[in-house]
N, C-alpha and C positions, 0 to 999 in steps of 0.2 A: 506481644499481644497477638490474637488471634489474626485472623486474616480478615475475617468474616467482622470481628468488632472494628478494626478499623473502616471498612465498607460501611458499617451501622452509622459507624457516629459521622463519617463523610452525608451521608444521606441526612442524620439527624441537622446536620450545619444545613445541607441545603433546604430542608424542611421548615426550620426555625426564620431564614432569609426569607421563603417563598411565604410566610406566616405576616411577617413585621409587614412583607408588600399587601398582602388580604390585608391585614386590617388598615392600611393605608387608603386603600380602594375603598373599602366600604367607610370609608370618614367623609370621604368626598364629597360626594354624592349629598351628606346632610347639610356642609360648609355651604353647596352650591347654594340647596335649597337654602339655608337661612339668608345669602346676600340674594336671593330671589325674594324672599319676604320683606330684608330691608329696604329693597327697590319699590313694591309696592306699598309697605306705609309711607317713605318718602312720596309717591305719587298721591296716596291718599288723602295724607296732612295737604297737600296742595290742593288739591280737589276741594277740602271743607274751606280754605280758605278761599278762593273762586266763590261757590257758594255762599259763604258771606258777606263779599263782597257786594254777588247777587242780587240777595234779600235787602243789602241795605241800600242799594239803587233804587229797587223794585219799591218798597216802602216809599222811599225817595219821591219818586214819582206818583206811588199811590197820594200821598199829604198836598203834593202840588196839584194834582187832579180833584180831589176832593177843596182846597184850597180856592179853586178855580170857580167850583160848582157855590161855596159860600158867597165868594164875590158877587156872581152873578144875583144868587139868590137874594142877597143885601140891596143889594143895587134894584132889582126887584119890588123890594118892600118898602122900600125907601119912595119911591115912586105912586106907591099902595095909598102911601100917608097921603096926597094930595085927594085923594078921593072919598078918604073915610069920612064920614058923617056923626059919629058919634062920640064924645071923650073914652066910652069903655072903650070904643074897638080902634083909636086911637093909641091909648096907654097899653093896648093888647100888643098892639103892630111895631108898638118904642120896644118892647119886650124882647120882640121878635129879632127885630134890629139888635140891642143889644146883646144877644143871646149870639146872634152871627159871629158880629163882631169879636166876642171872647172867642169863639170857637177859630175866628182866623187867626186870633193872636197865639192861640195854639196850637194850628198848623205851623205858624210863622216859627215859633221856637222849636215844634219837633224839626224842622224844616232844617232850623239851624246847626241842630243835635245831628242831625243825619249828616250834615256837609263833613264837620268833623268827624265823624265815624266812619265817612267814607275816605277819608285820607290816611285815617290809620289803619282800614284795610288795605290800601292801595300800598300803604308802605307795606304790613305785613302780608302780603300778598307777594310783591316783588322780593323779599327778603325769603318767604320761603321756595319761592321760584330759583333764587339764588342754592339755596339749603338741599333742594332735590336735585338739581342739576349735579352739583357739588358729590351728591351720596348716590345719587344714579352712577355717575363716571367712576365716581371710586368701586362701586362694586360690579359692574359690569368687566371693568380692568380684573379685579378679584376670582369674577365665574372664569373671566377666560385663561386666566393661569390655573386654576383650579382645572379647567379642562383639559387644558394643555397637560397637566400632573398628572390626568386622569389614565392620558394616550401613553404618555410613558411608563408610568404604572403597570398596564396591561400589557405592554410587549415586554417591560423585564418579567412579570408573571411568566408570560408564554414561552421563553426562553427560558428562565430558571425552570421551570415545570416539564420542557424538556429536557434539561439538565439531569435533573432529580429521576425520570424516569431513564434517564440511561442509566445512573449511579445503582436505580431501584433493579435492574436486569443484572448487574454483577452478581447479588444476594444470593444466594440459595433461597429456593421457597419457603424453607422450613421456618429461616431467618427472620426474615422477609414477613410471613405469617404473623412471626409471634410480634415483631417492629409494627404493622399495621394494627393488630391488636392492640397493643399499650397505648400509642397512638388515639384510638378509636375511641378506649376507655378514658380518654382526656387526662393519660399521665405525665404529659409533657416529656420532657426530656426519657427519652426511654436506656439511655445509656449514659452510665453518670460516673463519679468519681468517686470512692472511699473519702468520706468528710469523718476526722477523728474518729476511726474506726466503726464508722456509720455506714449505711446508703444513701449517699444522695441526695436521693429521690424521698424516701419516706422516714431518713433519721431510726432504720431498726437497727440495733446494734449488731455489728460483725462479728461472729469468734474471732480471736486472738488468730488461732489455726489459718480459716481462710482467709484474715486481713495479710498474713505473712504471704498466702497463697496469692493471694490477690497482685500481689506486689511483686510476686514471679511472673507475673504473665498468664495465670492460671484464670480461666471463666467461672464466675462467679454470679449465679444469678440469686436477688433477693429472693427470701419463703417469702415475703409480706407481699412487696409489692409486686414481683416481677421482673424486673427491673435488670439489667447487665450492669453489676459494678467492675467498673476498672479504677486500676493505679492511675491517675494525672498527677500533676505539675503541683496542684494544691492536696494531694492525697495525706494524710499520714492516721497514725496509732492512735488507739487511745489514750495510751500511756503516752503516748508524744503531748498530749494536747495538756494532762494535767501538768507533765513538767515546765 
């Protein structure tokens, strides 16, 4: 084999390594952000339930306040009676009293509705207090090895990338050119293997001629795609592959 395809396909391995770590890096970065989203609906869910707990104190108190103001009012009118003068404004005033009356017996029960309501926010309250604490700690644990992956990440890039640029200086430029090109064109592998007397890279069939060629040592670039076929490990004929 050429001098120059072995140097290729060295470059090609370190290219393909320095490829797997890019697209490592760039995953990161999105895993971070989703346990940073996880951490904030956890905080959120917590937050509406606070809130509900809230409103149902806040209620709580409004029924007992208002509750407060009927009493007195009652108490009031009840007092009234002693001075009316007339049956209508009399049966006006029982009315009136009555009318209280109902109305505190239905503070009284929303009263009682809120007590229970407020206990089962208090539990679900503390239970998702438990629930966020739990999914904060798991995924704050998560961003920081994720981070951690991140700083390693970058310095095997910056290493392998200096790697690859000393392997890229042996090349010949001409080399080198046509390897960045294929590269550039998003051909992947720019230097491949005779598959059943194929290329590789785009499956055009080899002649008979230059698969034998090939298989000596001879360079052999695709008409289709471009591409440097060599002889490997997994190489063979076409006729090898019907038999």
């Amino acid at each position: 084999m050429e001098e120059y395809l072995q140097q290729l396909i060295d470059l090609q391995d370190a290219d393909r390594k320095l490829d797997r770590l890019r697209s490592d890096l760039e995953r990161i970065p999105g895993e971070i952000e989703a346990q940073q989203r996880e951490i904030e609906r956890r905080e959120a869910e917590h937050r509406a339930a606070e809130q509900n707990l809230r409103e149902i104190v806040e209620e709580q108190e409004e029924c007992e306040r208002r509750k407060e103001e009927l009493i007195a009012k009652l108490a009031e009118y009840k007092n009234q009676l002693l001075t009316l003068k007339t049956n209508e404004e009399y049966r006006a005033m029982l009315d009136q009293i009555a009318y209280s009356e109902s109305k505190i017996d239905e503070m009284d029960s929303r009263i009682l509705e809120l007590m229970y309501s407020q206990e089962e926010a208090e539990a679900e309250l503390e239970e998702s207090r438990k629930t966020m604490e739990r999914a904060v700690k798991r995924s704050r644990k998560r961003i920081e090895l994720l981070r951690e992956e991140l700083r390693e990440l970058q310095e095997d890039v910056r290493c392998r990338t200096e790697e690859r640029n000393g392997l890229a200086e042996l090349i010949k430029p001409r080399y080198l050119r046509k390897y960045d090109q294929l590269r550039t064109a998003g051909k992947g592998q720019v230097v491949v293997g005779l598959l059943h007397g194929a290329c590789g890279g785009c499956r055009t069939n080899v002649p008979p001629q230059s698969a034998v060629e090939i298989k000596g040592g001879t360079v052999f670039t695709c008409p289709i795609c471009g591409r440097f076929v060599v002889w490997t490990e997994d190489s063979s004929f076409a006729s090898e592959e019907k038999q």
